[in-house]
C-alpha positions in Angstrom: -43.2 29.7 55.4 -46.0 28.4 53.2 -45.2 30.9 50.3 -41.4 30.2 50.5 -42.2 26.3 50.4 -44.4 27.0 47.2 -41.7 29.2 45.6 -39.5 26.5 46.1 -41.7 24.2 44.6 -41.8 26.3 41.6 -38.2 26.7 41.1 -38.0 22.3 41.6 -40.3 22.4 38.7 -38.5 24.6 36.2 -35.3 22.7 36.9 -37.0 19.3 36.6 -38.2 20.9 32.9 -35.3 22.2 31.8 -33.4 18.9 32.6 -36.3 17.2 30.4 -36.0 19.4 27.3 -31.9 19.0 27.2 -32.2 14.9 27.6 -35.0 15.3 24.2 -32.4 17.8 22.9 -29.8 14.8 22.9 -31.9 12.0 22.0 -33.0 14.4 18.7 -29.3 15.1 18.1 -27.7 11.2 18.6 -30.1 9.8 16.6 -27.8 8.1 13.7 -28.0 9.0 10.1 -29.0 6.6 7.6 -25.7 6.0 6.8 -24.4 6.0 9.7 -27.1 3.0 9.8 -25.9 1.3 6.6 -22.6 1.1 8.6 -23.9 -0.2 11.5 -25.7 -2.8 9.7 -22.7 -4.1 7.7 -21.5 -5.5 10.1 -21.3 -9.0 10.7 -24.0 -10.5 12.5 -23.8 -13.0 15.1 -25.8 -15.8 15.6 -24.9 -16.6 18.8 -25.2 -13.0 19.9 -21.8 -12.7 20.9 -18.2 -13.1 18.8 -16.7 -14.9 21.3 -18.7 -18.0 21.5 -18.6 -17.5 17.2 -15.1 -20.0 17.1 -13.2 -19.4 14.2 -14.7 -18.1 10.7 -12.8 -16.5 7.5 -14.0 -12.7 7.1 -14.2 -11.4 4.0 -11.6 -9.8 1.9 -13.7 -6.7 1.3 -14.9 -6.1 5.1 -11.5 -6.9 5.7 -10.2 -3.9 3.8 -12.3 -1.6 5.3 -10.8 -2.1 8.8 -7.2 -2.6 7.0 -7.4 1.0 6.0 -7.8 2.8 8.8 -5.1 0.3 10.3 -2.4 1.7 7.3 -3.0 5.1 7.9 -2.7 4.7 11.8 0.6 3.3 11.0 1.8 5.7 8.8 0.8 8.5 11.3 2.7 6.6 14.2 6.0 6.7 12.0 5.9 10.2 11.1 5.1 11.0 14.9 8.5 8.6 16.0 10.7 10.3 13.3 9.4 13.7 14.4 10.1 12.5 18.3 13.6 10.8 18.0 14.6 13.7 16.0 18.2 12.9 14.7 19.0 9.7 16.4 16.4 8.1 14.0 18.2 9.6 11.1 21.7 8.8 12.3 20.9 4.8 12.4 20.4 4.3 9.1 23.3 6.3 7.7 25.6 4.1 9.7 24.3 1.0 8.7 23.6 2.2 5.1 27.0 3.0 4.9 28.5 0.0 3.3 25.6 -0.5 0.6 26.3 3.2 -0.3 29.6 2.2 -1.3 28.7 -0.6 -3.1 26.0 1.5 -5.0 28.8 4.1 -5.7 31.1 1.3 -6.7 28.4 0.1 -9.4 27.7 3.6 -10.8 31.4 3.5 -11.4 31.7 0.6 -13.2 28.3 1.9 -15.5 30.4 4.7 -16.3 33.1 2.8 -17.5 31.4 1.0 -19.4 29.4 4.1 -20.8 33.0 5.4 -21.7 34.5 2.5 -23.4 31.3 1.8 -25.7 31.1 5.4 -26.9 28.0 6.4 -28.9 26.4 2.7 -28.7 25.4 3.4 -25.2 21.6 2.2 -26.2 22.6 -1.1 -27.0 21.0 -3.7 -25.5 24.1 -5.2 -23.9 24.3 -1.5 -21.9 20.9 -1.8 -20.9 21.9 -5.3 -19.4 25.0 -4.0 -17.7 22.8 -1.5 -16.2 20.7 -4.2 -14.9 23.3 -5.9 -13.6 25.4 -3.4 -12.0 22.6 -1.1 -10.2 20.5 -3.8 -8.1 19.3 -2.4 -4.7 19.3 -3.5 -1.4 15.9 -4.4 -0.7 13.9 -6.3 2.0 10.3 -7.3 2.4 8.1 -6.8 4.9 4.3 -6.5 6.7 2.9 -3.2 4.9 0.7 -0.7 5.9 -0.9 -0.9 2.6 -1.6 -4.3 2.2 -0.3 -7.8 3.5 3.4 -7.9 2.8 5.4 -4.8 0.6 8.5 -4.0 -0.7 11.1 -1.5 1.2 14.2 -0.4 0.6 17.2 -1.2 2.7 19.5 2.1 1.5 19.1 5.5 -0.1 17.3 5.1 -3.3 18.2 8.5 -6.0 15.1 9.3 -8.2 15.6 7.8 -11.8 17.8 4.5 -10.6 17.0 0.7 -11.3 15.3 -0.3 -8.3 14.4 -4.0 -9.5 13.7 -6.2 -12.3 10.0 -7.8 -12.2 10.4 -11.7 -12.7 8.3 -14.2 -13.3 7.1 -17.1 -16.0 6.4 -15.7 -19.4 2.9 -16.6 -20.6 -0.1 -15.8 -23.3 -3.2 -13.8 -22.2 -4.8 -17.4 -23.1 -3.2 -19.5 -20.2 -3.1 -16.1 -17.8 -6.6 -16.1 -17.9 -6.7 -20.2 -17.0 -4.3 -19.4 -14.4 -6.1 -16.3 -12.7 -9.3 -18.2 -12.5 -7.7 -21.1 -11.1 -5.6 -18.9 -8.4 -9.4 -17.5 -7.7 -10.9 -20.9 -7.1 -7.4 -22.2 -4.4 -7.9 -19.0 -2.4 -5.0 -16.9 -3.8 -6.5 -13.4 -3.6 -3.8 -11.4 -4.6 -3.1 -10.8 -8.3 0.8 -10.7 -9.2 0.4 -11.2 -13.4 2.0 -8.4 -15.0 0.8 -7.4 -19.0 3.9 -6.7 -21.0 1.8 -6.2 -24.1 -1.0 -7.9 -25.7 0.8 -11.3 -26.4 2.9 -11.4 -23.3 2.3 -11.4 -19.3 4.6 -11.9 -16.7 2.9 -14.7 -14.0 5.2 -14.2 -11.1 2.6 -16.1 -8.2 4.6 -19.0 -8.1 7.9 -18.6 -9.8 9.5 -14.4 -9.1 11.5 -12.2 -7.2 10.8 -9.8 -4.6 9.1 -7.6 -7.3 5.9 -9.5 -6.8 5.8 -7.7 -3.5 5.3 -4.4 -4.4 2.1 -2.6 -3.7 0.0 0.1 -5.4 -0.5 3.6 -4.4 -2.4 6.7 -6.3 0.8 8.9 -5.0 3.6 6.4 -6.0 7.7 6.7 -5.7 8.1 4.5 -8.2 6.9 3.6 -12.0 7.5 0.7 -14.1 9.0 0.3 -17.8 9.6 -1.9 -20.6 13.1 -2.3 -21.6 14.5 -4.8 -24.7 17.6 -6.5 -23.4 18.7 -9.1 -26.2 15.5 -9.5 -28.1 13.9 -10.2 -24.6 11.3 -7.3 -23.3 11.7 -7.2 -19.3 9.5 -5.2 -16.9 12.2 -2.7 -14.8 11.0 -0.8 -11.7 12.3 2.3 -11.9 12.2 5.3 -8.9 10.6 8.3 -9.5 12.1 10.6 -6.8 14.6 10.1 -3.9 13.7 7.0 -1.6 15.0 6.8 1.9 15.8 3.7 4.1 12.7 1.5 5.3 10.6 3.4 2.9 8.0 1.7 0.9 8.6 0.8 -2.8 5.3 1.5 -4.9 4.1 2.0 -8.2 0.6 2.8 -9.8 -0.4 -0.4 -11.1 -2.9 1.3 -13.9 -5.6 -1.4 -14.0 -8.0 -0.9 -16.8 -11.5 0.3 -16.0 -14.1 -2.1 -15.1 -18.1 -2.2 -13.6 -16.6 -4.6 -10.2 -14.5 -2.2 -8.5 -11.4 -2.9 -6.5 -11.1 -0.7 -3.8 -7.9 1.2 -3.1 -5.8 0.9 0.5 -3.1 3.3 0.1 -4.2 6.0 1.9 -2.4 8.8 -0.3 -4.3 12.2 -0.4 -5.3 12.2 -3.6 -6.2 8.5 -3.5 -8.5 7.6 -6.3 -10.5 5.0 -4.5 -10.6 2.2 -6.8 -7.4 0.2 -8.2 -9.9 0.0 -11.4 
């Protein structure tokens, strides 16, 4: 009886000592990386220990984005997954209510060619390009994005190489853009909606444009923008790259020039750069 109670004791022992060496085996592999670290200690701390008794404070546009990313692609992956769930009935909704701006679309193209016809071999006139202005405006709404803050979408089937929308705004010099950026800086308006036509002109579309000022960047756009001459007047024309379906986003690659302060990129395309700059 005395031997079995030793053996016993034995057994206890090794048990109790393998136990002990897999907890150290967890505590060696748990223990964060440095960077894992420099995460950590980004983040805000509290001085009250806890963010509920904080009240209200403004975060910061850069922590912000960190969190805003992950919230965009999230997003993104929750649409794919309801289009690939609802199967055709997701499909079938917008064709039916698309129906009617389809015919207006195919009612403008009409009239284009027309006028294409009747003007012959002038078709690069500036009054053409107007008329092409005119006649092939899109249905387009805006709304939150998954990118960042509010974006443009389109409300109807979009072919690649169509007139998706003029940019619009007040015509200024670099001189009084610069004034102007500085002082949208200083009132709290982060977001940047001047648009270089070329080195004597920008487009300043913050307080006086269209929908246009909406749209977002991505590294992996469906759209890209151009300069067209329409009566001695240059006007910035957003232009789709390849075919655009209902409630899809409208972007373009905004091609900032390089610079040390980086702005960092939200779009969440694969081959995402990054930086905006």
């Amino acid at each position: 009886m005395e031997a079995f109670l030793w053996h016993l004791i034995g057994k206890l022992k090794l048990i109790m000592y393998e136990l002990w060496w897999e907890f150290k085996l967890e505590l060696l592999t748990n223990i964060a990386s440095p960077a894992k670290k420099r995460r950590r200690e980004e983040h805000r701390i509290h001085t009250t220990g806890c963010a509920r008794t904080e009240g209200y404070y403004k975060i910061d546009v850069k922590e912000k984005a960190k969190h805003k990313h992950h919230y965009g692609q999230t997003i993104q992956q929750a649409c794919s997954e309801l289009m690939g769930v609802t199967g055709g009935l997701a499909t079938d909704v917008p064709k039916v209510v698309s129906g009617k701006m389809q015919a207006l679309s195919r009612e403008a193209r009409s009239n284009q060619r027309r006028l294409l016809t009747a003007f012959g071999h002038e078709t690069d006139s500036d009054l053409l390009k107007f008329n092409q202005l005119k006649f092939r405006k899109k249905q387009l709404k805006f709304a939150k994005s998954a990118i960042h803050d509010w974006g443009l979408f389109a409300m109807e089937p979009i072919a690649a190489d169509e007139m998706v929308i003029e940019y619009v705004g007040q015509v200024v010099r670099p001189v009084v853009a610069d004034l102007r950026e500085r002082h949208y800086e200083a009132t709290g308006i982060g977001s940047s909606y001047l648009f270089r036509i070329d080195t004597d002109t920008i487009i300043d579309a913050t307080k006086c444009g269209n929908l246009a000022r909406f749209i977002n960047h991505s590294c992996n756009p469906n759209c890209y923008a151009k300069i067209i001459t329409i009566e001695s007047q240059k006007k910035i024309v957003i232009y789709s790259k390849q075919q655009i379906n209902v409630n899809e986003e409208i972007t373009y690659d905004y091609k900032f020039p390089l610079e040390d302060e980086k702005i960092p990129c939200l779009c969440g395309a694969p081959q995402c750069r990054g930086t905006l700059n």
